[in-house]
N, C-alpha and C positions, 0 to 999 in steps of 0.2 A: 497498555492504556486501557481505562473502563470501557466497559461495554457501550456506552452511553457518546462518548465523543467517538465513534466508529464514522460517524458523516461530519464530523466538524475540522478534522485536522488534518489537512494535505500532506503528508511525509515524504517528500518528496520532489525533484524538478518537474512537475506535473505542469506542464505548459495547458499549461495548459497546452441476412446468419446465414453460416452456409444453410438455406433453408430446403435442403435436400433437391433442389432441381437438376442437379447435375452430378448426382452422387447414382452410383449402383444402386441403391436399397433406400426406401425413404424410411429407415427408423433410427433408434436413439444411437446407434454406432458406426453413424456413419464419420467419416473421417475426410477431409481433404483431401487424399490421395489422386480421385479421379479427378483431373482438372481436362477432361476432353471437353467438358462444356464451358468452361472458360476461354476465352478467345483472346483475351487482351493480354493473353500471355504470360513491408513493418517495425571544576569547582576553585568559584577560585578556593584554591585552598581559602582555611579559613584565613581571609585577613589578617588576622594575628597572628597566626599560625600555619601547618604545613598542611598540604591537601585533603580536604576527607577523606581520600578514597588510601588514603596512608593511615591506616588504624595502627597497626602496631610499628612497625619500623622499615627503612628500606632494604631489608633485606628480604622483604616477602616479595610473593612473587603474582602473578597476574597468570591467567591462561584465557584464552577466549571463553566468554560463558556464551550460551545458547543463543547468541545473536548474530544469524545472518540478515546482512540487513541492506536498507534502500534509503535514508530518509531523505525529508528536502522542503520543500519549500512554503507552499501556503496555507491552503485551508482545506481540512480533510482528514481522517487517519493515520496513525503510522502502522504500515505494512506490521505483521505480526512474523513470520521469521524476516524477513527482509532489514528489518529496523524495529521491529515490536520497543521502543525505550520501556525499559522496566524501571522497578522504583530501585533508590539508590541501595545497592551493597557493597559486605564489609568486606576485608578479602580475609581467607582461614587458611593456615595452611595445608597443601597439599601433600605430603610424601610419598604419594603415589608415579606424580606427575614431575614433582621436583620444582613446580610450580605453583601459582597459589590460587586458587577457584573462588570463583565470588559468590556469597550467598546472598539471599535479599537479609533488607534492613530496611529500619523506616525510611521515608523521604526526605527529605533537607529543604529546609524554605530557598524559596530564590533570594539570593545576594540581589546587593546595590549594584549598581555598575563599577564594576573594577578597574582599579588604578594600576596604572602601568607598573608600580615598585610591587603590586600585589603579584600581577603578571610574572615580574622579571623573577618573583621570588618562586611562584610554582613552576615554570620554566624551569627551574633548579635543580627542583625537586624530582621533577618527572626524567630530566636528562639523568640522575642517578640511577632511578625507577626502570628508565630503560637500557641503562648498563646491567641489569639484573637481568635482563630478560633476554639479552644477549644481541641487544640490537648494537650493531658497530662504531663505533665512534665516528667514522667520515657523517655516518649516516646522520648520528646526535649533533654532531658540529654544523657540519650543512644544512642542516631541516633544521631539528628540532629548536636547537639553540638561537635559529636567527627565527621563529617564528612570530610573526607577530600579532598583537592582541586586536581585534576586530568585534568594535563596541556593535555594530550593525548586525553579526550576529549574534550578538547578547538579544537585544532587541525582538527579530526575528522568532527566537527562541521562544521569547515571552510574549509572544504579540496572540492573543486572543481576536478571535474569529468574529466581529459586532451581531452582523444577520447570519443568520441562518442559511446554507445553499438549497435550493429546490432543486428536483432531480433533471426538469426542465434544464434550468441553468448549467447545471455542469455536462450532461448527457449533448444538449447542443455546440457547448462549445469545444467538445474533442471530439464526437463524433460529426465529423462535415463531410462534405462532398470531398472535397479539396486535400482532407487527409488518407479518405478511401482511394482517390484517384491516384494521391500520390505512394502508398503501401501497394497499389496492382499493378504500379510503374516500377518500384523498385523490386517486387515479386519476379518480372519479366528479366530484372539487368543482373539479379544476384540469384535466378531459379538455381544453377549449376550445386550453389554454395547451401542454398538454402533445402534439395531435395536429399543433399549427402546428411547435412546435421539431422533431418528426418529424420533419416534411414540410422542413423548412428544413435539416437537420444528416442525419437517416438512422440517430437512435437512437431504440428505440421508447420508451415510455413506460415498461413494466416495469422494464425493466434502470436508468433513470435514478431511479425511486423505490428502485430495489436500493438504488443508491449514496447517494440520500439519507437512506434508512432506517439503513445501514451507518455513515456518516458520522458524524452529527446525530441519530439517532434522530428525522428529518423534523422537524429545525430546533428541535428542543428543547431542547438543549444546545449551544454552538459552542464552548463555553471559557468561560475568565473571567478571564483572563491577560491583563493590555494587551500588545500587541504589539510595541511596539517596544520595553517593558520587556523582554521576553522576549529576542527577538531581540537587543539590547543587551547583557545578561547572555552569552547566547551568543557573539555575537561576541568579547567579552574573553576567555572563557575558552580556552585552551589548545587543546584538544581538538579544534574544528572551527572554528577560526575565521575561515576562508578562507570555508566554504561558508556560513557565519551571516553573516557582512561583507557578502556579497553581498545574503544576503536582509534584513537589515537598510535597507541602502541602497534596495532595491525597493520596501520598505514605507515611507520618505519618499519616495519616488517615486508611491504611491499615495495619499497624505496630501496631496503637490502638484497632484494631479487635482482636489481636493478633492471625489469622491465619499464618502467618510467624516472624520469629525473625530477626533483622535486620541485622546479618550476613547471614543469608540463603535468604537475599533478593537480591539478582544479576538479571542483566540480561547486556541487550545491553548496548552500549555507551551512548542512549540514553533515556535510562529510559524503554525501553519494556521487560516484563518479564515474564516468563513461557514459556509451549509448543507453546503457542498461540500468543506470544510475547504481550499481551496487554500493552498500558499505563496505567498508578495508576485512570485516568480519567473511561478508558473504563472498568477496574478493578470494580471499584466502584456502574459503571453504569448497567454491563453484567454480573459479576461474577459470580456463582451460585454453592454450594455444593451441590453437588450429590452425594455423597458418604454416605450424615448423619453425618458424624462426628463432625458437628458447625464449622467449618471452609470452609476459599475458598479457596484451594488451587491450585495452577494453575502450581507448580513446581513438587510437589511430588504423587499428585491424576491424572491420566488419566480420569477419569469419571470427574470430576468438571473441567478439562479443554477441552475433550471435550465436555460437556453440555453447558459451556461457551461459546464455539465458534459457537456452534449452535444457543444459546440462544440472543449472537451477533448479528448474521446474520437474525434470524427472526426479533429483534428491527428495522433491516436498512428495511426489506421488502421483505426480501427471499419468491418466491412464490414455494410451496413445490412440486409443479404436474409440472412443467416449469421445461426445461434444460438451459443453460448456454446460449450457443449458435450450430453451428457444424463447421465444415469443409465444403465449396462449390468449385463450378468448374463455372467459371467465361465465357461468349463466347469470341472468341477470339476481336470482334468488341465491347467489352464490355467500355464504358464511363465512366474512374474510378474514373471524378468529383463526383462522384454518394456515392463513397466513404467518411466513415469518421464519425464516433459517432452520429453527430449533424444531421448527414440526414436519419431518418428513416422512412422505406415504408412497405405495408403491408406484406406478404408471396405472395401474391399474384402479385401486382406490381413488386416482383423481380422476380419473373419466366415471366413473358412478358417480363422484358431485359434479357429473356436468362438464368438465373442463376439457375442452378441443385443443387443437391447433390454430392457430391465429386464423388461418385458412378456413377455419371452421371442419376441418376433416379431423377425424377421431386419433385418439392417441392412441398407441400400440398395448394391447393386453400384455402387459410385460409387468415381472414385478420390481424393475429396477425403481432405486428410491430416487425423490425429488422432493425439493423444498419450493410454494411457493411465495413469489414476492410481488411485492404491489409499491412499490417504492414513490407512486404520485398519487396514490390511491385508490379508489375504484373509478375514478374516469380518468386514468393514465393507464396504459399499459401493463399487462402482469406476464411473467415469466415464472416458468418450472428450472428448476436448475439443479443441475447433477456434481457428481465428485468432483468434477473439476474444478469446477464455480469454487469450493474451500480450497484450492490450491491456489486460483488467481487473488483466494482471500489472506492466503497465506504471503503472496509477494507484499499484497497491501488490504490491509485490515480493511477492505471498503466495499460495501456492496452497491454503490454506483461508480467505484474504479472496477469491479467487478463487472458488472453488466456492460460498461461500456467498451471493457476487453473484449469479452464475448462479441456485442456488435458490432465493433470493429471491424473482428478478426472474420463474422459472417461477412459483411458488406465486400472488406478484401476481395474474397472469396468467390464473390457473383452474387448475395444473396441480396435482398430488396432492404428497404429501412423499413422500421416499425411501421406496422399496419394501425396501431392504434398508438398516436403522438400523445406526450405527456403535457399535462394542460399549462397552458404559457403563463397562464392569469393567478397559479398560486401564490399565496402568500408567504413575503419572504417574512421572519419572525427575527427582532431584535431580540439579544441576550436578555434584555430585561423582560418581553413579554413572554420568552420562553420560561422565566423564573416565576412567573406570574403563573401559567398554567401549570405548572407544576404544584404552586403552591397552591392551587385552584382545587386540584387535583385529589393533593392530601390532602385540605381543608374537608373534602366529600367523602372521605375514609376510601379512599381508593389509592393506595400505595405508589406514588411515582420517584420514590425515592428523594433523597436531599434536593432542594433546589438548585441548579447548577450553572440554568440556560443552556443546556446541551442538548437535543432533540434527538437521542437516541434511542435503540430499542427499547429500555425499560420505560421512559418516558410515553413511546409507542403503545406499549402495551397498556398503559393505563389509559391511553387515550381511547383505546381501543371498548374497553370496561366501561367506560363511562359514556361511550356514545350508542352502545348496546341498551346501557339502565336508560338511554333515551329515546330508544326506537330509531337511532341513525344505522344508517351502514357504516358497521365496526370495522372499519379499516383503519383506523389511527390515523389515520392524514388530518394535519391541523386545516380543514377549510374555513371558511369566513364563518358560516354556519356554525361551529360547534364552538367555535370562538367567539362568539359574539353572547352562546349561550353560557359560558365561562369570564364572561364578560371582559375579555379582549378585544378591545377594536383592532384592527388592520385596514392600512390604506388601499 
């Protein structure tokens, strides 16, 4: 997915710090471990014809391409290995593998809504397709064959985001009281399960009750979608049918484990399923039973779902002695071009422009790198954020599903909630007024890219330019102010 809808597309069932007071050492590696201060004990094919994602014949062959993945539900991102959806490709053959690797290719416009005889006939198709790939016939007969087509998430798929999310908005409604109380409640009932996957992977506990709190709301919703229904529907449709074929095919792949039966296999709209919401890709790649029982189960086992999600997160690079990122306290003469993923400087570098601890106590002479972010702008809160922060970017391409991991998994923890609240009163921006500043934007010879209504970083960055040539504090946050000057109203 572009750079640019990084905050617009939820990927996901997304249901919707440890701040060193109880650690050994107050600096940048500190880790979860000492919890003595803790008392309280996370296509259609084409209509006329046979599927795109069947270029040459069925006797090619499919192999997972580079997608572990999460996706799901509303407005936000898709996770980048998790569910990155790529644009659609061809498949070439492999003879290395004896199977067939996907390359990219252009996109495919979205189809109409698809007719059931469309359905019944790629259905067809794909039961052949997955005779090729050595999935079993109970399994093709059982699933595949009786699957059926689900207009809702055609829909779903296609459904564009109107407003815009402030960080306000999404930052309040996962991280609450209500979700930290209940991740330090299941911390105390499942420590036993949760200190061994530690000690075995190198993720603490907090951060993994983050994700399952973020995910599942700690396994209380997973979806309600059967999965290969889902997946099915997808794969016919037009749009991504390359990247859905694949995970389709992964999910009889997991059906043939026989650790789930294909009624108890639901999840999201879009194919993500369990506590952890994986795709059938990232399933395949991560899974792991912890339990013993020869199965992976990821719906009804808490331990093999979270040793999975651990097991996950070390494959992208999780560093185990490393925190996420923190909370800072910016000077007020602070230059917030400086801001932004892409420009990272040492600990050290950012204490010379000024930048503390939320607390206002200085950050450690150290030259580990950090990027910072200002995601409500300069009267919202700003965080420094470390290697890890691109792994939690890595489950899901978002850097407020991002931060709000991080806080989470602090709060868990013992840690306090932001010292500086993100301001309630921004303005949310419809798709059309975001097309308007954009086109504002290049109208000023200031590059914000095609008009799209996506308020993402490149978007950011010009906003940024242009509030500089104005004497504003260049932090790209759309406020009323700079929009008014670009002549945008907002209510």
């Amino acid at each position: 997915m572009r750079e640019d809808a990084q905050e617009q597309r939820l990927c996901r069932n997304d249901w919707e710090t440890y701040r060193g007071c109880y650690c050994h050492k107050v600096d940048e590696s500190m880790t979860f471990t000492d919890q003595s201060a803790y008392n309280n004990g996370i296509k259609p094919p084409n209509p006329q014809g046979k599927p795109r994602i069947m270029m040459n014949t069925l006797r090619h062959f499919l192999t997972i391409a580079c997608c572990s993945s999460l996706l799901s539900c509303a407005q936000a991102p898709a996770p980048a290995e998790q569910s990155a959806v790529t644009p659609a490709a061809a498949i070439n053959n492999n003879p290395a593998t004896g199977r067939q690797a996907l390359q990219p290719a252009a996109p495919k416009p979205v189809a109409a809504t698809m007719s059931a005889a469309d359905f019944s006939a790629c259905i067809n198709h794909f039961s052949s397709l997955a005779k090729t790939q050595g999935i079993s016939a109970n399994t093709i007969n059982n699933s595949l064959a009786k699957a059926n087509l689900n207009q809702r998430v055609l829909e779903l798929d296609k459904q564009q985001p109107e407003f815009t999310t402030t960080f306000a908005d999404y930052f309040n409604r996962r991280v609450t009281e209500q979700r930290v109380a209940q991740g330090r409640s299941l911390w105390v009932e499942h420590r036993a399960l949760l200190e061994r996957v530690e000690q075995e992977y190198g993720v603490p506990a907090p951060y993994l009750l983050a994700f399952w709190g973020l995910e599942t709301n700690y396994g209380s919703f997973f979806g309600n979608i059967n999965v290969v229904d889902s997946l099915a529907t997808l794969a016919c449709d037009t749009r991504r049918s390359e990247f859905f074929t694949i995970e389709l095919i992964n999910a009889l792949r997991i059906l043939d484990e026989g650790s789930i039966t294909p009624a108890q296999m639901v999840g999201s709209w879009a194919g993500a399923m369990g506590h952890v919401q994986f795709m059938p890709s990232a399933f395949l790649k991560h899974a792991v039973d912890y339990d013993g029982d020869n199965k992976r189960d990821l719906w009804k086992s808490k331990a093999d779902a979270m040793a999975s999600g651990a097991n996950f997160l070390r494959n992208l690079g999780w560093q185990s002695k490393a925190r996420w990122g923190r909370e800072v306290k910016l000077p007020k003469d602070f230059p917030f071009l400086e801001a932004g993923l892409k420009n990272t400087k040492s600990l050290s570098e950012w204490r010379q422009l000024g930048v503390t601890r939320a607390d206002n106590s200085p950050l450690p002479a150290d030259e580990m790198q950090a990027a910072l972010l200002v995601p409500a702008g300069h009267q919202g809160p700003a965080f420094l954020v470390y290697d890890n922060f691109n792994v939690i970017m890595r489950w899901n391409r978002s850097e407020f599903y991002a931060i709000a991991v991080g806080q989470l998994a602090d709060q868990i923890a013992g840690g306090g909630k932001l010292l500086q609240s993100p301001p309630e009163n921004a303005p949310r921006l419809h798709r059309d007024q975001v097309i308007a500043l954009q086109t504002q934007l290049n109208t000023k010879g200031i590059d914000a890219g095609t008009p799209d209504g996506i308020f993402g970083p490149g978007t950011r960055r010009a906003l940024s330019e242009f509030q500089q040539q104005q004497g504003m504090i260049a932090d790209g946050f759309p406020n009323r102010e700079v929009l008014k000057l670009l002549g945008i109203m907002v209510k």
